[in-house]
N, C-alpha and C positions, 0 to 999 in steps of 0.2 A: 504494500500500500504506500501510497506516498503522507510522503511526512515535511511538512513545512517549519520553519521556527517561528515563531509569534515573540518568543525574546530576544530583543538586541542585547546583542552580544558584542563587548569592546574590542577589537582587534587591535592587534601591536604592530606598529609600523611596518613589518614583515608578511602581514598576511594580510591577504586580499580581501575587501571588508564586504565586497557584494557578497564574496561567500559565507562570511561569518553571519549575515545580518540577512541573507536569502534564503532560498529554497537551497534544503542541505543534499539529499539524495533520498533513491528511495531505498525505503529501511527494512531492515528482514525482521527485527523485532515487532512483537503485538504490543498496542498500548494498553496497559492495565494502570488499575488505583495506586498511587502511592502509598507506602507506608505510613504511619504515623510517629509523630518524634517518640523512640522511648518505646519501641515495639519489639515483642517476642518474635522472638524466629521458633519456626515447628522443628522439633531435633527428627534430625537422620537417622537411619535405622545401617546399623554397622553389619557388615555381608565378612569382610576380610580387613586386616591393617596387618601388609608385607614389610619384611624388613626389603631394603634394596640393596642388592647387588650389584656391583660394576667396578670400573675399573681405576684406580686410585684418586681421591681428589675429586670423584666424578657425584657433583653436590648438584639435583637435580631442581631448573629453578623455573621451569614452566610445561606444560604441558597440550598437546593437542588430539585430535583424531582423524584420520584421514582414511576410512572406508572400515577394516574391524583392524587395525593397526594403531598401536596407542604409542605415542611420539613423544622424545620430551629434549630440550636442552638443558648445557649444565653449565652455570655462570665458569666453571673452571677450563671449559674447554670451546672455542672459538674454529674448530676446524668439524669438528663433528655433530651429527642431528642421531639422537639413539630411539630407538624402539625399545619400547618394555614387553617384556615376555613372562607374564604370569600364569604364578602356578597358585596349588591353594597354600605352599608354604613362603615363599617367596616372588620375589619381582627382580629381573632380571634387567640392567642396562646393557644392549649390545650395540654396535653401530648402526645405523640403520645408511645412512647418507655421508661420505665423507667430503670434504671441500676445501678448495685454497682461498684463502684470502681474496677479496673483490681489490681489483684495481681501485686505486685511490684509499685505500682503508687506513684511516688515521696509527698512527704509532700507540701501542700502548693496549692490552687485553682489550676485547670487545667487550665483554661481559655479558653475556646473552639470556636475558632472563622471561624474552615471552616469544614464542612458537607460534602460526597457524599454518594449516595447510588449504590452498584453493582444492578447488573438486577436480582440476587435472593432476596433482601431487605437489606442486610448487608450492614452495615452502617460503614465507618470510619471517625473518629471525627480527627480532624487538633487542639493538644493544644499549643497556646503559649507562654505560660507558661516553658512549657517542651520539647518545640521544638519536639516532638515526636506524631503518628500515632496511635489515640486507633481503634480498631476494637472491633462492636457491633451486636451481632446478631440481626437478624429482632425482636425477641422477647425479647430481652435483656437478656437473662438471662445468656449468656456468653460473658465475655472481657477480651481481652488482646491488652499490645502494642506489636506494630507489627512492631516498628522501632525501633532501637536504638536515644540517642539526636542526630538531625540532625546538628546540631550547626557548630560540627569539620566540616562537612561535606561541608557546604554555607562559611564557612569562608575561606575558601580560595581562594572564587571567589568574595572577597568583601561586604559578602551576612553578618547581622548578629552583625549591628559594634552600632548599637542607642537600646538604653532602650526600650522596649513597641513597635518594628518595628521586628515583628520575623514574623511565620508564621500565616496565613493570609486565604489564598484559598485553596481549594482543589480538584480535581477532578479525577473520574475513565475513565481510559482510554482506559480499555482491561483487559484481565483477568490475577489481581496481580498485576496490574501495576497503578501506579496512579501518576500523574504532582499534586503540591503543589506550593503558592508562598510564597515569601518572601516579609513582604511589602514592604518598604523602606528603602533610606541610608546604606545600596543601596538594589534597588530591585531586584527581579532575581526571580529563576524559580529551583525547585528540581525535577527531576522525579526518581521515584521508580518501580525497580522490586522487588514485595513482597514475590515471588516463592525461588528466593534465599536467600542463606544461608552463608555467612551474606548476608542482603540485599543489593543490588546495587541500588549506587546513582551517577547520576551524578548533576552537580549543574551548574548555568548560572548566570554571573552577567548582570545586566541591567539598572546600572544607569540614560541612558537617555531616553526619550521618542520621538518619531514622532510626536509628538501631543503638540497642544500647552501649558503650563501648566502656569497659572497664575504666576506672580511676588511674590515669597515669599513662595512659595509651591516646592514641590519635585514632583517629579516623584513617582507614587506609582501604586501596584494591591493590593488592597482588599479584591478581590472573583473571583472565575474561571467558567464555567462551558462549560458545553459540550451540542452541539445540531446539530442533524443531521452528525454527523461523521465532527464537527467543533469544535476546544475547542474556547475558549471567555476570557477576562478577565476583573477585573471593577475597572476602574482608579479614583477613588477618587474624587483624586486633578484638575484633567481634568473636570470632571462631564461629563464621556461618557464610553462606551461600547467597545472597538475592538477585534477583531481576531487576535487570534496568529498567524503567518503564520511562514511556514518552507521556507528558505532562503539558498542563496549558501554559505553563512559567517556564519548559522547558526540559530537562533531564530531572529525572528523581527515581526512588528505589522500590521496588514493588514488593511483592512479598518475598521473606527470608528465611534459609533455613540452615538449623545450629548443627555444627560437629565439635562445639566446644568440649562439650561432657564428652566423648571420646576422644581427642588427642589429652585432657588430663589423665585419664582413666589412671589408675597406679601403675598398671604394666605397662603403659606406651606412653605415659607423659618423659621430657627428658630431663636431665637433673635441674639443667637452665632455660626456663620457659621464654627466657626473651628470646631466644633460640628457638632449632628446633618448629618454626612457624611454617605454615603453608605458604607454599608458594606457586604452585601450579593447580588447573582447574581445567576438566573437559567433561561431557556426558556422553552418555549412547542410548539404546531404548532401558537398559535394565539399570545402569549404574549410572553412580557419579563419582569422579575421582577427584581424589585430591593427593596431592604430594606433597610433603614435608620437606624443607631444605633445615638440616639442624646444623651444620655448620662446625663439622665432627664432635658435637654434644654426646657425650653416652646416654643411655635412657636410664631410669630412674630404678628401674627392677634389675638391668646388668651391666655394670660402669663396665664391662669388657663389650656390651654393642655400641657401636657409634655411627651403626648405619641408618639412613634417610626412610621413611616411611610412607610407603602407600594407604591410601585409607580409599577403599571399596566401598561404600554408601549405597544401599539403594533408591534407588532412583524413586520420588513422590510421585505420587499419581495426578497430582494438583502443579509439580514443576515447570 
């Protein structure tokens, strides 16, 4: 359906205002009610939570799906796209896609912390690092970036302002078009047409949330993803799941749902909660995933594990 903005929206010298302040694209989300300030989220119901396996360092920090193939990057590695291979004891990192480096790619780790796949396998990687969009063929053998730094782009809606809080999520929305987040301090939302020329961005601030968020914590999204013509985002700080929904003011949250009470559980919380946080998100018909980047934390039941965790959810029927 198409989706127009009713909110002006301030653009920073860098982005072109017809687009922030026009007609954005048409959007694969349904609009639903917002939440309200200070609202429960329905808890998940736990199927599996895998330890992960892979290969050293390999600290898994976003997640996608690209047909029944579950995808993930690892901020520690900039050349590789890995496939997880689960069983009911474990989750497996193996390669899935290897790559060189894209012409022009700034000095200095990518940092690669959000994944999607289009519906031919092309892949683009979210670095935060570089605030910038790599595009990767299904086969890898050709990359390029495909955005300029987004940086100017979020900062002038707030977006962009703390060390190690840049982009975050990512997801395909349509063809060329893709929604990214920002994570915190403040958070918000970039969506991209990749067709034009320069690229069109518009950008969202979102510092507060509907959702409760513990004392001492910020408002944050993690990871994005799309399912059933619904995009989703995964709030961290919260330890839950919601829908983004389209609003008459503009972006807001629609209903959400908690995997708090299971990443504390005694067996699977880690010894350091600041740690240990979700960082990856995707659906399919029966599940939803989430990933854990703990950041070699041991868990709380055996200081000898300090592997990353998958949490299997299944999937709401109301999702």
């Amino acid at each position: 359906m198409k989706v127009s903005c009713s909110r002006r929206v301030r653009p920073s010298r860098q982005a072109p205002a017809g687009f922030v302040t026009g007609a954005l694209f048409v959007l694969l989300w349904l609009a639903a009610p917002a939440a309200g300030f200070g609202a429960d989220a329905a808890p998940l119901q736990l199927d599996r939570a895998l330890p992960v396996d892979g290969p050293p360092n390999s600290e898994p920090s976003g997640l996608t799906m690209h047909g029944d193939v579950l995808l993930a990057v690892s901020d520690k590695h900039d050349d590789t796209v890995f496939r997880i291979v689960v069983s009911n004891e474990v989750a497996v990192l193996e390669p899935h896609v290897t790559f060189r480096p894209a012409a022009g790619t700034p000095t200095g780790k990518c940092d690669f912390e959000g994944i999607t796949a289009a519906p031919d396998g092309t892949l683009y990687l979210a670095s935060e690092r570089h605030a910038r969009v790599l595009r990767v063929s299904p086969d890898g053998t050709n990359t390029a970036w495909v955005t300029p730094d987004l940086r100017p782009f979020g900062k002038g809606q707030g977006l962009f302002q703390a060390n190690n809080a840049g982009l975050e999520g990512i997801v395909w929305l349509g063809p060329d078009r893709v929604l990214l987040c920002a994570e915190r301090q403040e958070r918000g939302l970039l969506e991209l047409d990749l067709a034009r020329e320069p690229v069109l961005v518009g950008a969202w601030g979102h510092p507060t949330s509907s959702f409760r968020i513990p004392k001492g914590r910020s408002a944050d999204w993690t990871g994005l993803c799309a399912y059933a013509g619904r995009v989703y985002a995964l709030q961290r700080n919260a330890g839950l799941v919601c829908r983004l929904a389209r609003t008459e003011t503009g972006w807001g949250e629609g209903p959400g749902w908690s995997y708090e009470h299971i990443e504390t559980r005694e067996d699977l919380r880690y010894r350091n909660m600041r740690f240990g946080k979700a960082e990856g998100l995707c659906a399919d018909e029966r599940f939803v995933y989430v990933i854990l980047d703990n950041n070699g934390i041991a868990r709380q039941s055996d200081p000898a594990d300090k592997r990353p965790l998958l949490l299997i959810l299944h999937r709401p029927r109301d999702f």
